[in-house]
C-alpha positions in Angstrom: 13.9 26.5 -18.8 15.3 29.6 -19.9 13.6 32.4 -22.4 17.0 33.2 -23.7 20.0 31.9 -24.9 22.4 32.1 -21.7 25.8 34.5 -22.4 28.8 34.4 -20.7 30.1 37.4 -18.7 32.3 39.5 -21.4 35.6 40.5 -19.9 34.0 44.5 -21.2 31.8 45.9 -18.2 29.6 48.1 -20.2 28.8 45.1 -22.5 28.0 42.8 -19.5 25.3 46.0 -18.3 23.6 46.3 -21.7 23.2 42.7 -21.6 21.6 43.0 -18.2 19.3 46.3 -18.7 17.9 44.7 -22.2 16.8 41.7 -20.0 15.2 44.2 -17.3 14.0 46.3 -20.1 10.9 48.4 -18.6 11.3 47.1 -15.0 11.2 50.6 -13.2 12.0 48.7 -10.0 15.6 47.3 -10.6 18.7 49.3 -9.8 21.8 49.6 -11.5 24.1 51.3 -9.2 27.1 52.4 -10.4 30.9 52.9 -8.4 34.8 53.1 -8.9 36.7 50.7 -7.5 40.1 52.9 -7.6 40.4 53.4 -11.4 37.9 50.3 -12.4 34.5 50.9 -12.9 32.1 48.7 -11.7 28.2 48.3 -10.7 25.8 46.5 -8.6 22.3 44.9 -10.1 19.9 44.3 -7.6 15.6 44.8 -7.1 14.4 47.1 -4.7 12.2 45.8 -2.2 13.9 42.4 -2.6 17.3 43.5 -1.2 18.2 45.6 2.0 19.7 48.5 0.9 21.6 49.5 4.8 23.5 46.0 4.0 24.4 47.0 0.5 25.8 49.9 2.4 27.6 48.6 5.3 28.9 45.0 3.3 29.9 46.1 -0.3 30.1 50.1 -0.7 32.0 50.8 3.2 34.1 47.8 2.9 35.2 49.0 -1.1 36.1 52.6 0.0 38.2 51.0 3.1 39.9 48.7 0.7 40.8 52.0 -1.8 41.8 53.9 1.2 44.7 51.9 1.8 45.5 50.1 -1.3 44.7 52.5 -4.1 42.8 49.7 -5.6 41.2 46.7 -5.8 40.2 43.5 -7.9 37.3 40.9 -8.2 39.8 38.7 -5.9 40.5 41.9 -3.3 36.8 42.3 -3.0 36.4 38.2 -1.9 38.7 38.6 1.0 37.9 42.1 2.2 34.2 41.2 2.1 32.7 41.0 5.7 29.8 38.8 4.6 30.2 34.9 4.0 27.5 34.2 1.5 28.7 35.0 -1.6 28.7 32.5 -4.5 30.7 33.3 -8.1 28.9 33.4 -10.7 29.8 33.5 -14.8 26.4 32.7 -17.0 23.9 36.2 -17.5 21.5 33.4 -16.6 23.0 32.4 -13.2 23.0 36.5 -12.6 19.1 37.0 -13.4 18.4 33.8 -10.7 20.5 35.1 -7.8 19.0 39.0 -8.5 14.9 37.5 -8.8 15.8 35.9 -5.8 16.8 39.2 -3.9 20.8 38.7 -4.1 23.1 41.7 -5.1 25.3 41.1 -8.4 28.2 42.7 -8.3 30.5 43.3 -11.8 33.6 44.8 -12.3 35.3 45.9 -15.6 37.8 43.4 -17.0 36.8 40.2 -14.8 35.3 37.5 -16.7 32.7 36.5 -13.9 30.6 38.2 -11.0 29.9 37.5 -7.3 26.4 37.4 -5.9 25.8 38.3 -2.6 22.7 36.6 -0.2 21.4 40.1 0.9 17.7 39.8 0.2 15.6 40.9 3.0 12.0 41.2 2.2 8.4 41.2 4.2 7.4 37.8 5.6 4.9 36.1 7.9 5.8 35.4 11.3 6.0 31.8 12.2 2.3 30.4 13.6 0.8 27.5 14.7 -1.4 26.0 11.4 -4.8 26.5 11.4 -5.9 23.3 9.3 -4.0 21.0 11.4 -4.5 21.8 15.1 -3.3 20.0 17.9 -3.9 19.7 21.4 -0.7 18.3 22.1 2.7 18.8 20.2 5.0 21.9 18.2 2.9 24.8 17.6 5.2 25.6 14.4 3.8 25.8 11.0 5.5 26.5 7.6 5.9 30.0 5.9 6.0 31.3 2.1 9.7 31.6 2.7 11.6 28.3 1.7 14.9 28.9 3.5 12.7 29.4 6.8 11.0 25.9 5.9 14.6 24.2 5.5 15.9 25.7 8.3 12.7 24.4 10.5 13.5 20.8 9.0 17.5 21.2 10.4 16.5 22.0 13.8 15.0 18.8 13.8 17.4 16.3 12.0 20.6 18.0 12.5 22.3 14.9 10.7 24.5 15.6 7.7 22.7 12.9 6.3 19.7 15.1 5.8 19.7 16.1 2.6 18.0 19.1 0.2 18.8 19.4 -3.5 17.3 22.1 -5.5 15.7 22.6 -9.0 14.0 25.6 -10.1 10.7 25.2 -12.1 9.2 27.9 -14.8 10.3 29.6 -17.4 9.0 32.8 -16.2 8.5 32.2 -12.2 11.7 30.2 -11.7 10.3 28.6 -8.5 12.9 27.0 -6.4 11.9 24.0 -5.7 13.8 21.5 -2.8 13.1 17.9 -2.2 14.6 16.7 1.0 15.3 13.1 2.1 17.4 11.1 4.8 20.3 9.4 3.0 20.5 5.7 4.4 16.9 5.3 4.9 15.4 6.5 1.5 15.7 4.2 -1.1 17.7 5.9 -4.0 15.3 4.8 -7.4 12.7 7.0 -5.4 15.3 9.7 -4.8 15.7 9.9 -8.6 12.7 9.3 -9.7 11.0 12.5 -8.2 13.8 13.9 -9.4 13.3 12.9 -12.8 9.6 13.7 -12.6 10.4 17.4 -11.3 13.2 17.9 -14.2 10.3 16.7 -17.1 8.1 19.5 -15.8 8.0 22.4 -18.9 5.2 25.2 -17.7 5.3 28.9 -17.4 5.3 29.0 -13.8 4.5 27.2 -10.7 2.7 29.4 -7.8 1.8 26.6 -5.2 2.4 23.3 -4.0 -0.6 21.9 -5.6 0.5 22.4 -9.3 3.3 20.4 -8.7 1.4 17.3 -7.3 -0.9 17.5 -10.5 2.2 17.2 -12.9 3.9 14.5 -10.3 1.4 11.8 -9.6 1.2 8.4 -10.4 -2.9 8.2 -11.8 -4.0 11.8 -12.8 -7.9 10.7 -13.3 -7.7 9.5 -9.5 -10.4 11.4 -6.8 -7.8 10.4 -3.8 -4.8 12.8 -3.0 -1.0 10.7 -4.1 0.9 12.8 -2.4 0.4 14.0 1.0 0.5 17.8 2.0 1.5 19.3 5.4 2.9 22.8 6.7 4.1 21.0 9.8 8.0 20.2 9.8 7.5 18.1 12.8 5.3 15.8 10.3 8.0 16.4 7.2 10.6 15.4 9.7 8.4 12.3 11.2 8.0 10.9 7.3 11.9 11.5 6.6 13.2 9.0 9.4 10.4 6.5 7.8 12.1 6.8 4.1 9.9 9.2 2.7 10.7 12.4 0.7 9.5 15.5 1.4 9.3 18.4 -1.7 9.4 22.3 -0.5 8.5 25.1 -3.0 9.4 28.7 -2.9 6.0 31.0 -2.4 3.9 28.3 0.0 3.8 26.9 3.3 2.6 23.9 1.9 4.6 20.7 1.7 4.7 17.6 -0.2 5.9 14.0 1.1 5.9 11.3 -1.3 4.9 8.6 -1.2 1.6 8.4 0.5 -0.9 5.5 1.2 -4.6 5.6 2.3 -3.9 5.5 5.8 -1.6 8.3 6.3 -4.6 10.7 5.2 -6.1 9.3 8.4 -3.5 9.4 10.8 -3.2 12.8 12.6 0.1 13.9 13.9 -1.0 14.3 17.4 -1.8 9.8 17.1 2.0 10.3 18.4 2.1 12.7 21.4 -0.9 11.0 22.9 -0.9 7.7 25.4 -0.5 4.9 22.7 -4.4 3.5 23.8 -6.2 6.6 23.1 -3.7 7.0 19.9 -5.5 4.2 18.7 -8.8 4.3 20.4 -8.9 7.6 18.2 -8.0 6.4 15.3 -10.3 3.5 15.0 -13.2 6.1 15.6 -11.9 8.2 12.6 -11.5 5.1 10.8 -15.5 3.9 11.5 -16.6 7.6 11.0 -14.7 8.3 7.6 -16.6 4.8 6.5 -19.7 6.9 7.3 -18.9 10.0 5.8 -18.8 8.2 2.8 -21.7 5.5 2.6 -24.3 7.0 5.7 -26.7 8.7 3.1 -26.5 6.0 0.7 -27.3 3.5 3.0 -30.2 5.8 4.4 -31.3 6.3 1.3 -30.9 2.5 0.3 -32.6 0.9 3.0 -36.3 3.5 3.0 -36.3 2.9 -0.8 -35.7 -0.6 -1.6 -35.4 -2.7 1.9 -38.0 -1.6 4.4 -37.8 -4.8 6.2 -34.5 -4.1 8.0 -35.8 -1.1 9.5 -37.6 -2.3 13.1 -41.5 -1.6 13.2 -41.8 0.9 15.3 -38.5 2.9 13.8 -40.3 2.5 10.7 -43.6 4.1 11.7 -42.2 6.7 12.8 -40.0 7.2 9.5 -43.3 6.6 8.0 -45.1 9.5 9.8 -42.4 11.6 8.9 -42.1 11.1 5.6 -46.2 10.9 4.8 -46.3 14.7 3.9 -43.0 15.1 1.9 -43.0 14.9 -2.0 -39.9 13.9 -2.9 -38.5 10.3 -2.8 -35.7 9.7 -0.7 -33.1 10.3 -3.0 -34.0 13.5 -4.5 -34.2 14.2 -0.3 -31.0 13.5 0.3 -29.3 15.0 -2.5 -30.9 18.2 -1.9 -29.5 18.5 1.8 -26.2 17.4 0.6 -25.8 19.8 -1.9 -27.3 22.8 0.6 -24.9 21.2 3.5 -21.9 21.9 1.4 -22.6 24.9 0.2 -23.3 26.1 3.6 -19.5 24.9 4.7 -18.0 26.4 1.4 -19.4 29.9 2.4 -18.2 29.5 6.1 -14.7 28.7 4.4 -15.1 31.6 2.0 -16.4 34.5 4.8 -14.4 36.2 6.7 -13.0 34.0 9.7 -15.3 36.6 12.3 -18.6 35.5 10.8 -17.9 32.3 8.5 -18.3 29.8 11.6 -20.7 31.9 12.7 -23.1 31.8 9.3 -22.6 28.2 8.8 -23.5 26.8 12.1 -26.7 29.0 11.9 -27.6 28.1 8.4 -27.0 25.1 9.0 -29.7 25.0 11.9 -32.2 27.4 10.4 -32.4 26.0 7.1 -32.7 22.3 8.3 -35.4 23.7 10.6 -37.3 25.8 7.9 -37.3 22.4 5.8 -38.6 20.3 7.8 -41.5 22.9 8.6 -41.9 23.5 5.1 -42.2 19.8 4.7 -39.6 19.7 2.0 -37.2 16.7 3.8 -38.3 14.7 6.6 -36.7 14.4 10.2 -34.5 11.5 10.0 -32.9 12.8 6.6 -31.9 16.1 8.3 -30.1 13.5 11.2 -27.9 11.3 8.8 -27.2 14.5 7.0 -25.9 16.0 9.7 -24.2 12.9 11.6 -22.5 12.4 8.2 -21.3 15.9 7.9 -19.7 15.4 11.5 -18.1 12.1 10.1 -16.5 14.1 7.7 -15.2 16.5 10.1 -13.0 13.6 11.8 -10.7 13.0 8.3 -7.6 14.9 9.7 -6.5 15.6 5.8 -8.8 18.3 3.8 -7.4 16.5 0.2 -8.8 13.2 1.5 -11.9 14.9 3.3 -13.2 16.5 0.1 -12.8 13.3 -1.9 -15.1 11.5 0.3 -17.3 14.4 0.4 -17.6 14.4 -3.1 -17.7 10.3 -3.6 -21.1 10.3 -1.6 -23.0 12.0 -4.7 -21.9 9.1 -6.8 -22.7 6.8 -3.9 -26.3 8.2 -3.2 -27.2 8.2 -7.0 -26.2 4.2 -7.4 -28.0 3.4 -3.9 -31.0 5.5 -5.4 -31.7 3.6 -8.4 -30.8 0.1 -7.5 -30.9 -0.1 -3.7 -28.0 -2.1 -1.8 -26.7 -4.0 -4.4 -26.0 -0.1 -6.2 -24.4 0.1 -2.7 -22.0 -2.9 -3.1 -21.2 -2.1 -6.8 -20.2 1.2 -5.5 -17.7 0.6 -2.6 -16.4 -2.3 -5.0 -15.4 0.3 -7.8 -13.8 2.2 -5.2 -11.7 -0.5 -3.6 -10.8 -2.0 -6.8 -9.1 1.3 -7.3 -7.9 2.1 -4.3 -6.1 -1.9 -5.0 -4.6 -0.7 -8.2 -3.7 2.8 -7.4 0.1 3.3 -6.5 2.1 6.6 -5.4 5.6 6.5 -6.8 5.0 2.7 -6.9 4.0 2.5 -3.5 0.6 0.5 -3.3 -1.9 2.9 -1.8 -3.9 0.3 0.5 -0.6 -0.8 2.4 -2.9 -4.1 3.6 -3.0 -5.2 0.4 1.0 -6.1 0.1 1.6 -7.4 3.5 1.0 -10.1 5.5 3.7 -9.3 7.8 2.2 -8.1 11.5 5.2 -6.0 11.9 4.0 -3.6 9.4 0.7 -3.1 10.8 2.1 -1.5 13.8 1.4 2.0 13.0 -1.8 1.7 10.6 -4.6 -0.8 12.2 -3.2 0.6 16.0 -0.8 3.0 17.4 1.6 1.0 19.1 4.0 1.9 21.9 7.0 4.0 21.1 9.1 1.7 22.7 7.5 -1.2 20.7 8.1 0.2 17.0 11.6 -1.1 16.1 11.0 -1.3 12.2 10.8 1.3 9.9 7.8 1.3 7.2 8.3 -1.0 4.0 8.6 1.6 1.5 11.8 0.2 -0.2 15.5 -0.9 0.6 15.6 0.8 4.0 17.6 1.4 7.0 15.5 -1.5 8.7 16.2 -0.3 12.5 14.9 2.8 13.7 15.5 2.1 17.2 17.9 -0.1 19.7 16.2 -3.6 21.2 14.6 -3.4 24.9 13.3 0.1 24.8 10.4 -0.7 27.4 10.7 0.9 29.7 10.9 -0.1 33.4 12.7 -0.4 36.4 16.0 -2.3 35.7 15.0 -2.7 31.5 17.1 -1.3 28.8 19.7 -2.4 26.4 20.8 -1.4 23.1 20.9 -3.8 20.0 24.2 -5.2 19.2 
């Protein structure tokens, strides 16, 4: 979306600059450099601190003045073919001109030519490349995503070098103009999911978009869902993994944060690393993240259920020793629980917030001291402070922070219904939450994959990690390249064979 009606490039220099200057009216920091090409005038628009001025220097003033020396003069045309830089794109809209100088280029103009060249010279301060701290591995690339988007591309090509690997680009905000790339694997992606994103992306009418996040609100399927529909990464060996199984991946200009689309439940528990491991503890793993997320979301509640309303279940002498602990505290179990929930979270929310020196530091110790100083103070009992605990370790084990948080923050809900009306609160609960997780689709993509397919095929990679050598098939995500791999790929002495 643009703020102004776009203009043409006038054939009248001076007409084209006051077109320019009233659109960077009182922005001290752009420079209008002025210059004769022979007996044409002409100037260069570009921000400082977005562009570097040496190469302005060395790739458009030197190479003008050579031309002049031995030609007297020069043209718009002259200038193309003397010009020791490649990446140079014409342009003829004022619009086009304010994109390729926000986004550090060099506009050039001369008087009398109807259009303008903009040259890639931006060169501005950026992070190094670094392994990312949210999604550690012990095994596998140490490379993580940057704020600059070209950097993320060219991360993704030095992994799927195909042509086929495609990026097409759409800028977003009226004032930000965010670039914004999706990127997807032609011959594997299905094409209606290729155009709708794309038709989701184009709908999108806001000021500005300053993160990855803001997109996924204004692209996902159910906007009133807790769970995550799209799923974010800043590893390229992850985007590049969910490319060559038909997914799409969406890149924006200012994060390191990417989107792939579409996602199910059990990619939030998956963690990249389920790959570079021996395939038996890939899945020994994962089936112990999948029994511990369960916790993290239902171990209070249950607690809570069982000492309020069903005593009986608990063995005798587990239960007088519940009931010893709990004979001097004066809240019910509920009111218990909720209180070292709430004080557990907090206490992680500040060691995210603190400075990375002390944050680890101040939660483990709160953590210990203040469970320690209530059960002294008599406030919660022993057990409570346990399941509290052993939950908040559950919760530790969900590789993805979007899904992490959401389970975090279902167990309130959870603990509340298992509070007033015991188990069957308990049931009523995890039934809500299924019956959405059923109906919940991303980009039409059911979210609980087990609940489309009775095909064993497709449970290769989601109830175990199977063999390398063993997963043939690509995902069902749409009309697919179905292949991924030739037949006979165990290995072995004297095995081998490609698929004919």
């Amino acid at each position: 979306m643009q703020t102004n009606e776009d203009v043409i490039f006038s054939a009248r220099l001076q007409e084209n600059i006051s077109h320019l200057k009233e659109r960077y009216a009182d922005c001290f920091d752009v420079v209008f450099h002025d210059f004769s090409c022979g007996q044409t005038p002409a100037v260069i628009v570009y921000f400082m601190g977005l562009t570097d001025s040496d190469m302005i220097n060395r790739y458009i003033l030197e190479p003008t003045l050579k031309q002049l020396s031995e030609d007297g003069g020069i043209t718009l045309g002259d200038f193309c073919k003397c010009l020791p830089v490649s990446s140079y794109t014409m342009i003829q809209t004022m619009d086009q001109a304010v994109n390729e100088i926000g986004d550090g280029n060099v506009v050039l103009l001369m008087d009398g030519e109807e259009r303008a060249i903009s040259l890639y010279l931006a060169k501005w301060e950026q992070r190094s490349i670094t392994e990312p701290e949210a999604e550690s591995v012990v095994r596998g690339p140490r490379e993580g995503f940057i704020e600059t988007l070209m950097v993320n591309v060219s991360m993704i090509r030095r992994k799927l070098k195909s042509p086929d690997l495609k990026m097409k680009s759409i800028r977003i905000g009226r004032f930000s103009q965010t670039e914004v790339v999706v990127a997807f694997v032609s011959g594997i992606i299905e094409s209606s999911l290729v155009t709708e994103i794309e038709s989701r992306l184009s709908r999108i009418n806001i000021d500005g978009i300053l993160e990855s996040g803001m997109i996924e609100e204004l692209i996902e399927d159910n906007p009133y869902s807790p769970f995550p529909q799209l799923q974010s990464t800043e590893r390229p060996d992850v985007v590049a993994a969910n490319l060559l199984e038909g997914r799409a991946a969406i890149l924006v200009e200012g994060t390191p944060i990417a989107l792939i689309a579409p996602a199910t439940m059990f990619t939030f528990l998956q963690s990249p690393e389920d790959h570079y491991q021996r395939y038996y503890i890939g899945t020994a793993i994962r089936w112990l993240r999948y029994f511990f997320a369960f916790i993290a979301l239902i171990g209070p509640s249950f607690y809570v259920a069982i000492v309020t309303y069903h005593q009986e279940m608990i063995p005798t002498t587990l239960l007088l020793n519940m009931t010893k602990s709990r004979e001097q505290i004066p809240f019910p179990a509920l009111v218990e629980a909720l209180l070292m929930e709430i004080t557990f979270e907090a206490l992680r929310e500040a060691g995210v917030r603190l400075p990375k020196q002390i944050g680890a530091a101040v939660s483990i110790v709160g953590a210990l001291v203040i469970g320690q100083a209530a059960i002294a103070a008599g406030l919660v009992s022993s057990p409570m402070v346990m399941v509290v605990a052993i939950t908040g370790i559950a919760s530790f084990l969900i590789p993805h922070f979007a899904f992490g948080i959401t389970v975090r923050l279902l167990r309130f809900p959870m603990m509340l219904l298992a509070g007033f009306l015991g188990f069957f609160g308990l049931m009523m609960g995890i039934t809500l939450i299924l019956t959405h997780l059923f109906a919940l689709r991303s980009f039409g993509v059911p979210y609980v994959t087990l609940s489309t397919t009775t095909n064993l095929s497709q449970l290769k990679d989601i109830l175990v990690r199977v063999p390398t050598w063993k997963m043939n098939t690509r995902p069902r995500i749409g009309v697919w390249n179905r292949y991924r791999q030739g037949a006979n790929q165990r290995p072995g002495p004297g095995r081998g064979g490609r698929r004919k």
